[in-house]
N, C-alpha and C positions, 0 to 999 in steps of 0.2 A: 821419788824418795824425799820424803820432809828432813830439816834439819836436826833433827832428832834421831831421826836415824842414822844420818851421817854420822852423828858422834857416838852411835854405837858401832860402828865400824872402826871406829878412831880417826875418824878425819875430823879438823876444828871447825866447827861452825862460823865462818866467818861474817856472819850477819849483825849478831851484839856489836863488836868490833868495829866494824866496819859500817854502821847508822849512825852509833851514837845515839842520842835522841830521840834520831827517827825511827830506830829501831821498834818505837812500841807502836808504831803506824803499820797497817799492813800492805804487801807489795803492792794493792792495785790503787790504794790510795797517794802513796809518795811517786806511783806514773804519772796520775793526774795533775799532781802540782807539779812535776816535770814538766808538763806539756805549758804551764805558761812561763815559762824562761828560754830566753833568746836562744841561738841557735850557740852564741858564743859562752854565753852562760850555763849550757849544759857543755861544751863542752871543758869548761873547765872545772865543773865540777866530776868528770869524768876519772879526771885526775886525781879526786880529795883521797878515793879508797878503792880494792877491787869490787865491792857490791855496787856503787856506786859505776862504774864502768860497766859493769854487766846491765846494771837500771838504765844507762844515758845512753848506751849501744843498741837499744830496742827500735827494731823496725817500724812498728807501730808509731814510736813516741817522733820520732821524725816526719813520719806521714802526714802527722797531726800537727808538729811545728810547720812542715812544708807547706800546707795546705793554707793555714791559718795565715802566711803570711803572705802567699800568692794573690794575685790578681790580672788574672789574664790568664794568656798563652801558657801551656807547661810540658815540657819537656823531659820525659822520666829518665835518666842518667842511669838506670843497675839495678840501683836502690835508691830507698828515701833521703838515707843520711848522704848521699852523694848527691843527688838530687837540692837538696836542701844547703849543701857548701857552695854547689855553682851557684847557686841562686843570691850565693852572702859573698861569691866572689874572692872564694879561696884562693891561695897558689895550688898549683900540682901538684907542687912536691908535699904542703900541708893533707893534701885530696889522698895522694898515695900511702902514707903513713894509717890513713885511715884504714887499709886493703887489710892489716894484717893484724885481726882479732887476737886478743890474749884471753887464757881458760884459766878457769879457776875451779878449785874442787871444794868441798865445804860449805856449797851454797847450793842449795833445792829451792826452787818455789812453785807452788801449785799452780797460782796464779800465771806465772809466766807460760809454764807446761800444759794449761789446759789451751794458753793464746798461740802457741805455736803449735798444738796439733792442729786450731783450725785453719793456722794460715797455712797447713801443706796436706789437712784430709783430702781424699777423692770423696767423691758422692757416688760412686756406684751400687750400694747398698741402697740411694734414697730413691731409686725408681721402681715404680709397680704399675699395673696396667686397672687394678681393680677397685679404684677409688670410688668411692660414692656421692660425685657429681655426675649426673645424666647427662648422656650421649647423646644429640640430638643430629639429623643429617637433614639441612635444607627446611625448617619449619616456615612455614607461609607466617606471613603477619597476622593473621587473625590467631595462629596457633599459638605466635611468640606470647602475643599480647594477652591472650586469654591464661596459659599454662607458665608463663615462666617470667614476664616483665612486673616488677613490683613485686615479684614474687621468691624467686631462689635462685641462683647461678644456676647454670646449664654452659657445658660444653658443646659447642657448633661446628659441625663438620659439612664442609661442600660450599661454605660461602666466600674463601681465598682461592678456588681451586683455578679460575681465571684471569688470574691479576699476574700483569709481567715481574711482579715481584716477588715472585715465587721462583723465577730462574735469576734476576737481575741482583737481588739483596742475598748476595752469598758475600763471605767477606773477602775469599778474589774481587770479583765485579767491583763491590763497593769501594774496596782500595784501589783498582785499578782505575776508577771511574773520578773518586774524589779525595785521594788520598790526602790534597794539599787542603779538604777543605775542612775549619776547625767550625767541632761539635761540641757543644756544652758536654759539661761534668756533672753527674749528682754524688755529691760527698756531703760530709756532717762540717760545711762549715759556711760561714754568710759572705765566705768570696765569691767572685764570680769567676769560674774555674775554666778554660775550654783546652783542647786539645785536637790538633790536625789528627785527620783519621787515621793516617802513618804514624805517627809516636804514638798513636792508644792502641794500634793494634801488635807494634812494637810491645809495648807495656804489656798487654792484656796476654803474650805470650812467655813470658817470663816473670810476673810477679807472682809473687808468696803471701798475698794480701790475707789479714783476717777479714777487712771488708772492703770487697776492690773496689775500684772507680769503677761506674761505668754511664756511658752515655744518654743522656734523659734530656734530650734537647726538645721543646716546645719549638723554638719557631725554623726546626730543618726546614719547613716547607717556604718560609722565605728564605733562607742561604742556599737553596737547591730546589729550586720551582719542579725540576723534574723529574724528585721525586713522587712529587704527589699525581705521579701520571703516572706513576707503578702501581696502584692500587687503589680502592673505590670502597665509597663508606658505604656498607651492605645494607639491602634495602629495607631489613629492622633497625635500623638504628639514622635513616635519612631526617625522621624530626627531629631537629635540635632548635629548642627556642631562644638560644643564644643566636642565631642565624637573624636576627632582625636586627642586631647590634653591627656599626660598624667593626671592621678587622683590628682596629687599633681601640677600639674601646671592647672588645668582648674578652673575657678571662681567660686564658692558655686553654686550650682543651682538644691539644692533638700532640705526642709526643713518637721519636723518637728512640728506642729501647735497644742501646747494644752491653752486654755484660759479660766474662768469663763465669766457669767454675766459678762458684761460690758467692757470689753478687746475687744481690736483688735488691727488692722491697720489704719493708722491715713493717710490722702491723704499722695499716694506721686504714681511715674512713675516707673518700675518696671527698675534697675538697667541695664545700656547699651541696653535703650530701645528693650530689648528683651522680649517677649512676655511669659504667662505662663498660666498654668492648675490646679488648686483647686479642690480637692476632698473629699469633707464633710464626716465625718464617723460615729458621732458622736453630737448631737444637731442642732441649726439654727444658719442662721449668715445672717444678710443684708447686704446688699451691695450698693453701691452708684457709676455709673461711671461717668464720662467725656470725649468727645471724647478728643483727643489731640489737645494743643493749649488753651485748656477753661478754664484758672483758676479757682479752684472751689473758692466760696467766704472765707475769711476767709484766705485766703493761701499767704505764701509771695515767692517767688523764689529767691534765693541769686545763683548768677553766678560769681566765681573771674574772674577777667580782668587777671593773669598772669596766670594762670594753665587751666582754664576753669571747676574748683569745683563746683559741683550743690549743694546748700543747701537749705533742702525745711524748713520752718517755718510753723506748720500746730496746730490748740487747736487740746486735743486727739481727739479721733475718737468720746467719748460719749458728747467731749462739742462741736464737730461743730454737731452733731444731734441734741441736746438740746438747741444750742445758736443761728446759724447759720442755721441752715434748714429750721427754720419755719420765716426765714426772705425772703425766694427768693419766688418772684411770680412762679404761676405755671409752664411759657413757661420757667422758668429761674433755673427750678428741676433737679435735676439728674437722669441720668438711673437708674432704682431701680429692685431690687429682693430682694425676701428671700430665701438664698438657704437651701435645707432639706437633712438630710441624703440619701448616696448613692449620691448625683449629683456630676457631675463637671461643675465648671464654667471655659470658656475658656477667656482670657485678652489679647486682642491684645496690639501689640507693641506701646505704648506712651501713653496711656487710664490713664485718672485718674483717681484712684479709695480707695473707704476707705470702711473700714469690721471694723463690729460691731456684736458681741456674745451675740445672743439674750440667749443664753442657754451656761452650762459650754460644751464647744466643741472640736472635735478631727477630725484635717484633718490630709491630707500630699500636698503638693504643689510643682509643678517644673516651671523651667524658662527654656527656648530652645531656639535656632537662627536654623532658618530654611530658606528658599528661599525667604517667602515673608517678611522676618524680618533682611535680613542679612543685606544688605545695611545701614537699618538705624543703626544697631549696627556699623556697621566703622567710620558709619558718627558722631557717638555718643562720639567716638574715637579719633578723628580728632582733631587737635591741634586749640585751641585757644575757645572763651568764647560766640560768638553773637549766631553762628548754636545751642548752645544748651540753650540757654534764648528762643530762638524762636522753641526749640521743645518743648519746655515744655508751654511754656507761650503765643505763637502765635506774632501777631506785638505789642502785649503789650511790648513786650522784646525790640522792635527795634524803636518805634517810640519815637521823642524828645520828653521827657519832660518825658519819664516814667521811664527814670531811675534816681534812685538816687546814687550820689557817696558818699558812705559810709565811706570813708574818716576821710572826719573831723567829723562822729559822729558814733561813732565806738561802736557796742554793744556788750556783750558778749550773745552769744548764748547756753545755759547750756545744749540745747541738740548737738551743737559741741562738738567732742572728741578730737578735736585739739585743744591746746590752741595759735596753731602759726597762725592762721586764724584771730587773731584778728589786726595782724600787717600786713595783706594782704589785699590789695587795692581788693573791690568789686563793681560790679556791681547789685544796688539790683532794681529787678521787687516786687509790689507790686498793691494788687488788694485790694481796700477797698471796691467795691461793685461788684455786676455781671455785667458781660459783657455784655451787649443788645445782641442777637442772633437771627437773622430777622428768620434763621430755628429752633430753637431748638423746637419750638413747634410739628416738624414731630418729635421728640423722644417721646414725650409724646404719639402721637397717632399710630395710624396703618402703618402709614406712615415711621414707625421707619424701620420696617423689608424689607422693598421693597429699602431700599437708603444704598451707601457704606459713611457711615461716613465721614472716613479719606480722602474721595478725597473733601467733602461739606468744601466751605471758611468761615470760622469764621473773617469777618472783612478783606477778602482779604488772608487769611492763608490758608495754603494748606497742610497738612502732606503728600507731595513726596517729592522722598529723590530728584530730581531735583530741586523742589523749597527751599530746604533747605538749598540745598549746594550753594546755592547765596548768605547765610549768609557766609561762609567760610571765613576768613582770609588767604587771598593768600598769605602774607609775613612768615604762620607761618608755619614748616613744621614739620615732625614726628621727624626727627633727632635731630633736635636742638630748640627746642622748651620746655617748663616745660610739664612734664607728670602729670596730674590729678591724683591728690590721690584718687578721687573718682571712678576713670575706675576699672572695675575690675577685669585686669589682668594687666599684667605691661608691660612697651615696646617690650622687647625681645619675653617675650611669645608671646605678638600679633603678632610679625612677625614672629612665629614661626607658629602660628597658621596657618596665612596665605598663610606659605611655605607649610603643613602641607596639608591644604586642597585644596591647588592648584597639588601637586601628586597625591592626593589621593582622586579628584573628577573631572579627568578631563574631564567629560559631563557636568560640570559647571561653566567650566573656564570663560566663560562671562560675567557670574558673579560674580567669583569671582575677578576678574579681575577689576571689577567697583569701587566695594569696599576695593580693594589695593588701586587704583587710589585716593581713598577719604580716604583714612588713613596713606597712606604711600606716596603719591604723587607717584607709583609707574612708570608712563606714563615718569616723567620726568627723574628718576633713567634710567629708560630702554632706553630713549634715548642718554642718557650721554654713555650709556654700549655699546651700538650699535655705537656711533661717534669713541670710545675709540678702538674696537674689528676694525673697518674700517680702521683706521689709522695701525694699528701697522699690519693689513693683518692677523690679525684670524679670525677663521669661526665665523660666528654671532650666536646669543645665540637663543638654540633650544626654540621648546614650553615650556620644562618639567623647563628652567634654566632663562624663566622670570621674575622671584619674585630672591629678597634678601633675603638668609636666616637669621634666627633668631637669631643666634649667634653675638656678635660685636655691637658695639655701630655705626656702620655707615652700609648703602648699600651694602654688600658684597655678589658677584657672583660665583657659583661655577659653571663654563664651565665643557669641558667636561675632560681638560687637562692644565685648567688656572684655575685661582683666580683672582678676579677682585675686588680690593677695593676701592670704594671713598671715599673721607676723607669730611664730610659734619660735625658732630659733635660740638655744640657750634662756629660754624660761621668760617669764614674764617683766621683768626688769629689761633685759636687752630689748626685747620685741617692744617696749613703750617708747624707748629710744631709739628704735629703730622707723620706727611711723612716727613718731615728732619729728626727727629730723629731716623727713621725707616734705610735710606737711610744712616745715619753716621754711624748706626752699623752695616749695611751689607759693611760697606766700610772700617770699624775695622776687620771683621773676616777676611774680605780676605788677605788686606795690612799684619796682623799677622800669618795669613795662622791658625785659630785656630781650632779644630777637632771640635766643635760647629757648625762650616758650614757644616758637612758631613747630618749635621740634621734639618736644618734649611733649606725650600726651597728659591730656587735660584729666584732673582729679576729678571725677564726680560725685564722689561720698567716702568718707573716711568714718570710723568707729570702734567702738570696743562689741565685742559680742560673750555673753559669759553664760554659765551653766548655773541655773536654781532651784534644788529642789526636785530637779530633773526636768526643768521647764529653760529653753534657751532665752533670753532676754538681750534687747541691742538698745545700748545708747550711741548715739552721733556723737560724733567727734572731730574737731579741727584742728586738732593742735592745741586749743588755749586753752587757758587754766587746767585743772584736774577733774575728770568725773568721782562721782561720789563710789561708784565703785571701787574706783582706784585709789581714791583716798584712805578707804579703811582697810586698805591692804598693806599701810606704814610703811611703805617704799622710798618716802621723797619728804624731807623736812616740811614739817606746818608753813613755814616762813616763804615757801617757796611755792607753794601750793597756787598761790595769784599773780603767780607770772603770766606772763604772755604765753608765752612756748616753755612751759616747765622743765619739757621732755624732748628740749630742741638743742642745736650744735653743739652748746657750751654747757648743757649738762650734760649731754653726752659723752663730750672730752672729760669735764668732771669725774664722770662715772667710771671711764675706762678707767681714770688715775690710782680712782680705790682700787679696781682690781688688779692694777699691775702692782699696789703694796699687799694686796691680801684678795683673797678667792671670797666675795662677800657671800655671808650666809643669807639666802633671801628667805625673806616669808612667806614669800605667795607658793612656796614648793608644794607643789599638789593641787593648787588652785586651776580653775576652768574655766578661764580669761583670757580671749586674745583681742587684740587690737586686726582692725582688717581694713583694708584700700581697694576703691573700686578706680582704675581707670579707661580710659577709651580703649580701645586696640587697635595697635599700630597695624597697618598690613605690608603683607611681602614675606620676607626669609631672613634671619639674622644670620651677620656674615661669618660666620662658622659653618655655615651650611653652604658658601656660596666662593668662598676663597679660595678653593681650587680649581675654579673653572670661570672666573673674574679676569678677565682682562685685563692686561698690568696697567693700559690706559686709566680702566675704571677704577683700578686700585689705585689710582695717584689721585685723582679725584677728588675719590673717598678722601684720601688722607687729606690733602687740602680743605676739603669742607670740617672735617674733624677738628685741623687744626686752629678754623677762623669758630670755629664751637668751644673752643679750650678756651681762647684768648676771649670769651663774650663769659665765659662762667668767671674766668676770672676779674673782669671787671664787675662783678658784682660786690656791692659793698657786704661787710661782716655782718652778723644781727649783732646788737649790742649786747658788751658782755659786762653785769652785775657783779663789780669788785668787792664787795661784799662777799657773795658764793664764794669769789675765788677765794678770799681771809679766808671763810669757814673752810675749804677745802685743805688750803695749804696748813693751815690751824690745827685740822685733823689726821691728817696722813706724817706731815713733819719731819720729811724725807730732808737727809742732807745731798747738799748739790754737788758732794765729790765724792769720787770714788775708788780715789788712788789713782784711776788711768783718766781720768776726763775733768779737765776745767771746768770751775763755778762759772754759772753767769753771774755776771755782775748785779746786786740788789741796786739799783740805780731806778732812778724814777721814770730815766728814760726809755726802759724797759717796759715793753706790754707787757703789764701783768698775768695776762693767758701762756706767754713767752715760759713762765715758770713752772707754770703745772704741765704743759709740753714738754721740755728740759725733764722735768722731773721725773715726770711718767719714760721718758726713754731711759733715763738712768737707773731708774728703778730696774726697768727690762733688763736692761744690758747686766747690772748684778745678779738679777735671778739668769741670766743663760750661761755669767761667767762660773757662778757656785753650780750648777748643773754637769758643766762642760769637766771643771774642776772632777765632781765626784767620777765623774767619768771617765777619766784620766785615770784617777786610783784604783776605777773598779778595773780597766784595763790593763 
């Protein structure tokens, strides 16, 4: 009953009254801004009116205060709002006063009434047996791989039917076995949440949640080794090319799954568009897919334009069933199953899909990259923002007019764990209705199982990874480009990955090969290596020494009797001072003759290597003075042009200075220039590879020879630093030396003049992280 009605009955509406103000805000926006005030601050606005006590007494809004200010352990108390006093360290007797709600009449809200039917619907209405995902009983690998990998979901039957955890993961057993022991939480907030498996199963029997907790723990299998001797990754899904990565460098990709009624998985693409296996143990769960490219309705895509961040925007999983589903016509439904104990469902790579717990339930689940999934995990990888708006969202993503720049109306998003995302420029895709789909009606019918999805156009859309990589940003490359916090593993391991399984698969180099090329530009790397080895008369680089290994922040070669580095990192300005500097202290050790050099290997050619015309060109390089190429790139004052080392220690430090006052705009953006270092190679294993199973003997050693290596770098004297530079620098920048919290250094003669551009440049820092931390603070 709306408020409007009430007052035709003659009951007063007590909602004018009782907002004030906020009155012209509607219910579900004045919960939101509930949710960021204290636990003490709601409740004394509890107090201000009765609307206001019915708003501050919601289940939900405490769930979301509890959650938000947890970290750790949790302990569900009833309810939230109890839950959330112990936690602030009420009295009792404050605790008990809370026992005894007060009603009011006068006041309807839709809002409120549609969130309380979902936290106490059943789902017995949501099962059926006749969904239009194919049954499959025991397919051999040739069958999986030919009819259904890369290709559609299929439900699998007969491949759990041996696994002791089929009698062992019942939720007796599992209480009985590990009750004390705490499982991670997946809720919508950036704490890290967990709970002993006795209070969630306590919880999971008495909450009235709209979206319950429930357990999505990746690493059970180190908290409980023997678990994972209940059950066996079935013999379609034993490739996984993460399997060459150590345990602590490979991405999450085995989880844990316990949920009640009405929990799940809310839309979204399964992480580095890698594809995965679901294995029911334990009650039913529906499922809903989308091929890739289909936004389901209801869904928004946020892509940032600098990093290439996916952020999906999705209601949970039980309000797009209940609010959203019964809006799309038939041809415009989604793949549907129930899946039932013992099955696995298989999810190819970029499939949308959302899981709803029709029963309280217990899977296990894995993600894998395998041959027909690899590619598009690189490309997922890939620097910059349009390729993956357009895997997820099809040309919704790319066509004018469907992006909105989010800019100037910047939201917070409560299920972001960043709060720095709100000050980052995005790109956002948004679907307010379904997408016309001249085919989707073959998913509905028979037609579903004889068609390969992924290759069918949605609107001209194609999920191959050729037609994908046309979205690519050719300007942005793996080295110098922002890395996605979302990816999920970070730059070095991916290239380590990639060195990793190009030794250690080479029947697959083709393609693995493809997929350097789309994540690391690796074709261009290799021809720069090849111009560089021709010039100077070394052998060219074998099969095994194509790829960069993983190590270092740029391209590096390990030949068979050389090192091969290119200086590509943060654009061509850093990389000039990154090899001058390199090049001024192999030009200190020698000139001082310092026993430092007996350990350090020998430089054998250093250079600039660039692109003309489409022809490569190399000039030598030592360090001194400027090549002509690099001069008319207007990088480096004329005056400075005939120095020694232009581009050595102390312009360096120079250089950093301007950019900690400002983000210099350089000119050479776009230019096809790098500076490159040949030296000897060291032999043996770097001790990262060796300090687990090093002898603490050899580790003290080590440390002692280290340390008489410290004490010899540092007796090396300074290169001489041009006080002059330093005027023009300090001349130019004209940074003051206080900053409210930090002492001047004294201008004194006695002072090295470098002393000040050091000083400065930290002070400069320390004000841009304190005006940072500050906005932070407010946005918080």
């Amino acid at each position: 009953m709306e408020n409007s009605e009430a007052h035709a009955l003659g009951l007063r509406d007590r909602r004018p009254d009782a907002l004030g103000n906020f009155r012209a805000l509607p219910d579900d926006l004045i919960c939101d801004i509930l949710e960021y005030l204290t636990p003490r601050d709601v409740a004394r606005l509890a107090s201000v009116s009765s609307v206001m006590y019915i708003l501050c007494n919601e289940e939900p809004l405490w769930m979301s205060i509890c959650l938000s200010r947890l970290d750790g352990p949790l302990q569900y108390k009833g309810s939230w709002k109890k839950t959330a006093l112990h936690l602030e360290h009420v009295p009792y007797e404050c605790d008990e006063a809370c026992r005894k709600p007060l009603n009011f009449d006068g006041f309807n809200s839709l809002f409120l009434y549609r969130r309380f039917y979902r936290c106490h619907t059943t789902l017995d209405s949501f099962s059926f047996d006749d969904g239009n995902v194919e049954r499959k009983k025991n397919p051999t690998l040739e069958e999986f791989s030919r009819d259904y990998d890369g290709r559609k979901p299929v439900l699998l039957t007969g491949l759990a039917d041996a696994w002791p955890a089929r009698c062992t993961w019942t939720f007796d057993q599992l209480l009985q076995n590990y009750g004390d022991i705490a499982f991670k939480i997946s809720q919508r907030s950036a704490r890290k949440v967990s709970m002993k498996f006795k209070d969630y199963v306590a919880y999971l029997k008495i909450q009235h949640d709209e979206d319950p907790l429930y357990i999505f723990d990746h690493k059970f299998g180190e908290v409980v080794p023997a678990l994972l001797k209940d059950y066996s990754i079935p013999d379609l899904f034993q490739e996984d090319f993460f399997d060459v990565l150590d345990r602590e460098k490979r991405p999450p990709f085995r989880w844990l799954i316990i949920g009640p009624q009405r929990s799940g998985a809310s839309w979204h693409v399964d992480p580095a568009l890698t594809s995965a296996w679901n294995t029911l143990l334990v009650g039913r769960k529906r499922w809903a897919l989308y091929p890739p490219g289909k936004v389901p309705l209801g869904v928004t895509v946020h892509v940032n334009e600098e990093d290439g961040d996916v952020n999906i925007e999705t209601p949970s999983s039980l309000q797009w069933w209940l609010d959203f589903y019964p809006l799309l016509a038939d041809e415009d439904k989604p793949i549907e199953c129930t899946q039932l104990p013992g099955e696995t469902i298989f999810v190819p790579s970029g499939w949308w899909h959302c899981v709803l717990n029709l029963e309280p339930s217990i899977a296990v689940t894995q993600n894998f990259v395998n041959p027909k999934n690899f590619e598009f995990v690189c490309l997922d990888m890939t620097p910059g923002y349009r390729h993956k708006g357009v895997c997820r969202a099809g040309l919704l993503a790319h066509e004018k007019g469907n992006y909105e720049d989010a800019t100037d109306n910047i939201l917070y998003d409560r299920d972001d764990s960043s709060f720095s995302d709100l000050t980052r420029k995005e790109k956002r895709v948004r679907t307010l209705e379904p997408v016309e789909n001249q085919r989707s009606g073959s998913m509905r019918n028979g037609a579903y199982n004889d068609h390969n999805l992924q290759q069918k156009s949605y609107q001209g859309f194609s999920y191959d990874v050729n037609f994908l990589a046309m979205y690519l940003d050719k300007e942005r490359d793996h080295y110098n480009s922002p890395w996605s916090s979302g990816n999920c593993i970070g730059q070095r391991e991916m290239r380590e990955w990639l060195f990793k399984l190009w030794l250690g698969k080479p029947g697959m180099r083709d393609l693995i090969w493809k997929g350097a090329c789309l994540a690391l530009n690796a074709e261009r790397w290799l021809e720069c290596l090849t111009e560089v080895c021709a010039y100077h008369n070394l052998p060219s680089p074998t099969e095994d020494e194509r790829l960069p290994v993983g190590t270092g922040s740029n391209p590096v070669y390990l030949l068979t009797n050389y090192v091969v580095k290119i200086f590509v990192e943060e654009g061509l300005e850093t990389s000039l001072y990154g090899l001058g500097t390199e090049l001024e202290f192999h030009n200190l050790l020698c000139n001082f003759n310092s026993p430092l050099k007996n350990h350090i290997p020998d430089v054998l050619a250093s250079g600039i290597i660039y692109l003309e015309h489409g022809i490569y060109r190399i000039v030598p390089w030592d360090g001194n003075r400027v090549p002509d190429v690099i001069a008319k790139c207007n990088i480096i004052p004329e005056k400075f042009k005939s120095d020694v080392f232009p581009f050595g220690v102390w312009s360096k430090k120079q250089f950093e200075c301007r950019k900690a006052l400002y983000e210099p705009i350089s000119a050479t953006k776009g230019t096809r220039i790098w500076p490159y270092l040949i030296t000897k190679r060291c032999k043996g294993k770097i001790y990262a590879e060796l300090r687990d199973t090093m002898p603490f003997e050899d580790t003290l050693n080590l440390a002692s020879f280290l340390g008489e290596q410290l004490c010899n770098l540092h007796l090396l004297p300074l290169p001489p630093l041009s006080i002059s530079n330093v005027s023009d620098v300090e001349q130019e920048i004209d940074l003051p030396l206080t900053n409210g919290c930090m002492e001047a250094v004294p201008d004194k003669p006695e002072i090295p003049a470098e002393w000040n551009i050091f000083i400065r440049t930290l002070i400069r820092k320390k004000k841009d992280l304190s005006g940072r931390l500050s906005k932070w603070m407010k946005m918080a």
